[in-house]
N, C-alpha and C positions, 0 to 999 in steps of 0.2 A: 406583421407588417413592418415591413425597414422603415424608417426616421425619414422625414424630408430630408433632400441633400444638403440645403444648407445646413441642416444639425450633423453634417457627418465630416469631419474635421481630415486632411489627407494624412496618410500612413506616414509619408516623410516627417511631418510637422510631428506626430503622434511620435515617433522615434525619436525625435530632439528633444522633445519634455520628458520622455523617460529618460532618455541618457544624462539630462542634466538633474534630473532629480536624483537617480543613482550615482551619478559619478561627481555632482556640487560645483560643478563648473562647466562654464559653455566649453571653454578649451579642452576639458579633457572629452566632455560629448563627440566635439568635433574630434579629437584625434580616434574616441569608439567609431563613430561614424564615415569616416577617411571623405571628412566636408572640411571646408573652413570655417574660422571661429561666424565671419560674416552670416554661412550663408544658416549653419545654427543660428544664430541670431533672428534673420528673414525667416526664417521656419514657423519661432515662436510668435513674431509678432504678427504674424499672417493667423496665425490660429488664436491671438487676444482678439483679434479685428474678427474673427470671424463666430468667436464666441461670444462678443461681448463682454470679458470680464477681465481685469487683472489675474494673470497666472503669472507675472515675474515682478520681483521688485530690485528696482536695479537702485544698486550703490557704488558709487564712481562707475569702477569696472567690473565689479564684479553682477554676478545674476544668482537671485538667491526667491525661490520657488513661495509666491503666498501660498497660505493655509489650503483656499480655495483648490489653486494651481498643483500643490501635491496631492491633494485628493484625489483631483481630475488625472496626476501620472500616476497613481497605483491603479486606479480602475483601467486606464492606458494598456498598464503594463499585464495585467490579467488578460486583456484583450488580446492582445497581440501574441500572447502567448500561446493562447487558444487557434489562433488564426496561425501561428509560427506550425503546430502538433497537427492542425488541419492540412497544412502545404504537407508536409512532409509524409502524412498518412495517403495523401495524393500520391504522391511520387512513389510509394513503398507498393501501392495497390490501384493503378489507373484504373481499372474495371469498377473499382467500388467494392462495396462487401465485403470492408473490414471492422474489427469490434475491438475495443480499447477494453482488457479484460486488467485489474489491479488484483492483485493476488496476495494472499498472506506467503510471505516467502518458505517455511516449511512444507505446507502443506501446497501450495505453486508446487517446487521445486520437487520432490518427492512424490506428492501423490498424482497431480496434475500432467506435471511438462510429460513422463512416461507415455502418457495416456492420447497424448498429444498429435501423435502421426498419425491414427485412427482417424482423428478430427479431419485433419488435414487430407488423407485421402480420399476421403468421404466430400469432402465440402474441397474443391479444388480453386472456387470460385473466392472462398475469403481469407479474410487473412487476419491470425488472430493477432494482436499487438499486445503483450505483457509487461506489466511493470508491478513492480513490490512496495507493499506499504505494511506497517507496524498499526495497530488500534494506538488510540481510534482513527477512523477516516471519513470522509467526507465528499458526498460527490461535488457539493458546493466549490472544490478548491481543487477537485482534480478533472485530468482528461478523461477519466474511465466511463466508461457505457455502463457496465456492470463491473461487482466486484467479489471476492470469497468472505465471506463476512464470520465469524466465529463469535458464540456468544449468545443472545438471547433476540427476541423480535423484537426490539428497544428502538426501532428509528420511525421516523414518520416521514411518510410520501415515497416508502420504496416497497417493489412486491419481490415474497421469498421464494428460494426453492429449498427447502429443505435436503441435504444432502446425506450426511452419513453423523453417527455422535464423535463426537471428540473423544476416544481410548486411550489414557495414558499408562504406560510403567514407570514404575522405578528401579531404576538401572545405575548401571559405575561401573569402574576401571575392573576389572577379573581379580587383580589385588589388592580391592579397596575391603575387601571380606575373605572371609575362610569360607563360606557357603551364603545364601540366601539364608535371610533372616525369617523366622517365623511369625514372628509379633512387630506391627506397626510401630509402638513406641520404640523397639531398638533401633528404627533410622535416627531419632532424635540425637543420638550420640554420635551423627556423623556429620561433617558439614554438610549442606544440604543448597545447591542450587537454584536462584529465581530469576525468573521471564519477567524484565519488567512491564511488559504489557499486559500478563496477567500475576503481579506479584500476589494474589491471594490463592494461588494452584495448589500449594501446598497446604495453608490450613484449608480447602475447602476438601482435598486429597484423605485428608487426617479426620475431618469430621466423617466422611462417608464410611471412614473405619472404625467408628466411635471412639476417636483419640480426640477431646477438646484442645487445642494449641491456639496460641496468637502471639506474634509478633516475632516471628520466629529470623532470626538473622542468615544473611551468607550473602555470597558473591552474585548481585546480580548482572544479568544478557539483558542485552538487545535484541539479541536472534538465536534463536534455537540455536541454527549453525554452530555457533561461537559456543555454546553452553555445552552443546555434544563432544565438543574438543575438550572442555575442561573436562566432562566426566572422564573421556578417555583417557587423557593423562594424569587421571585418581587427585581432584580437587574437591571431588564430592559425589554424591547423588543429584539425579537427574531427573525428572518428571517428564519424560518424551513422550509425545505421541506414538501409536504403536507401527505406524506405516514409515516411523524414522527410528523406533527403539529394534524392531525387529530385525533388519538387516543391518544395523549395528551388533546385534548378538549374533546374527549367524555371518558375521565373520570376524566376530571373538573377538573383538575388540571393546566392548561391555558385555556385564551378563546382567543376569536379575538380582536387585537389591531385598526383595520379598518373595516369596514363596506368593502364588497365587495370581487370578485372572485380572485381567485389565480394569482400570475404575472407567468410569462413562465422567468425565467434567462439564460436558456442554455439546453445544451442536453446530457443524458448518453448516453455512445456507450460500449459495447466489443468491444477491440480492440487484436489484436494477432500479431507478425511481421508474414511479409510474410513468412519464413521459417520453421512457424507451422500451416501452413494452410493447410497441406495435413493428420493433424489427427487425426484417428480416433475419441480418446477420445474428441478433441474438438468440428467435426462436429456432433457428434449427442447431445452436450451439446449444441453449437449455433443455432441448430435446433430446440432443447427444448425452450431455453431463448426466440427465437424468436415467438412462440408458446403461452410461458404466457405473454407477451410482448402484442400481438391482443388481449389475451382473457382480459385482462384490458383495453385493449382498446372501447371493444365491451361492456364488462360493464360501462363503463364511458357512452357513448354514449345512453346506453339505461336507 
């Protein structure tokens, strides 16, 4: 149920108190805004009168946001933001029946985007909208409907789909070795590359080979991407995923740092909170996912 109108303050006035709390001055609001300083001015005090509370406290000429009044412009500015990614998923999809999908960007970008025009042929009607985020994430603070989640059931109030496990190699430059090594303990003697999102890949990589390690140093990524580069240009070893280590080696630009099959570290899931589990766009996309999900499975297998 929406607020009585008087508790709903107008957009313009809501765009003056953000911009002065970001920007710390009515003037420069007004020049964000292409208003004048006045009629910022008028904005704010139309939205004190109408809230009842102090939100500015003025000294001479300057405006300088109470405690109260920045509070009220960060929850503003979430707002509007929401409503800004609203318009704009309007304009991108007028029919409707699009799904705001957050994606881990290796496994998006590689396993996912490929996979992508199947969707799209199939479902002509929606439209999937992508963006990239690092762990952790949170639906709380993003625009996403769903999102690829890696890692363990650890959140509360979202439902999973279990997708496929997380398979990594260890891989490098063709001239970081004379051959593939046969014993775990020999990568120790080479620099050795980390994910800071998951900086523990390699001791947990090392325990499932019964090599006890901790604390182990090197150069760490942000993004897979960037860490694939370094392998390739012999900075170190690499812990990839096998759907980005694989077609890195077949086209010989890494090969294997160990002799032997893939470790499992964990599991992708879609995850979605439960308050968007009744739609549309997303159950006939978790339907799909689930879909190419077997048929990789059924290829592996045979």
């Amino acid at each position: 149920m929406i607020a009585q109108r008087r508790f709903l303050p107008s957009i313009s006035s809501l765009l003056a108190l953000e911009a002065v709390d970001r920007l710390g001055s009515a003037s420069a609001a007004a020049e964000d805004l292409s208003l004048t300083q006045s009629a910022v001015s008028h904005q704010l005090k139309q939205l004190e009168a109408q809230m009842g509370v102090d939100l500015i406290s003025r000294d001479q000429m300057r405006l300088h946001l109470t405690p109260s009044g920045a509070e009220f412009a960060r929850e503003a500015r979430f707002l509007l933001g929401r409503l800004a990614q609203a318009s704009i998923k309007l304009r991108a999809n007028p029919r409707g029946g699009g799904l705001n999908l957050s994606i881990l960007p290796a496994f998006g970008l590689n396993w996912l985007a490929p996979r992508l025009k199947d969707f799209v042929s199939r479902n002509p009607d929606i439209t999937i909208n992508l963006q990239t985020h690092n762990l952790p994430f949170s639906f709380d603070t993003s625009q996403a409907q769903a999102a690829i989640h890696y890692g363990a059931r650890d959140w509360a109030g979202v439902e999973y789909l279990p997708l496929m496990p997380k398979y990594v190699l260890p891989v490098c430059a063709p001239g970081l070795l004379e051959a593939p090594l046969s014993r775990p303990e020999g990568l120790l003697g080479y620099p050795l590359l980390h994910l800071d999102s998951h900086p523990d890949s390699w001791e947990q990589w090392f325990g499932l080979h019964g090599v006890e390690v901790s604390k182990l140093e090197g150069m760490l990524f942000d993004q897979s991407s960037t860490m694939t580069q370094a392998a390739v240009h012999g900075l170190g070893i690499a812990l990839l995923p096998t759907f980005l280590a694989e077609d890195e080696i077949a086209q010989g630009r890494l090969c294997l740092a160990m002799e032997g099959a893939a470790t499992s570290l964990g599991e992708y899931f879609l995850v979605w909170p439960e308050a968007e589990a009744g739609g549309a766009a997303l159950a006939r996309f978790r339907d799909w996912l689930r879909d190419q999900v077997g048929q990789d499975a059924r290829a592996r297998r045979e």
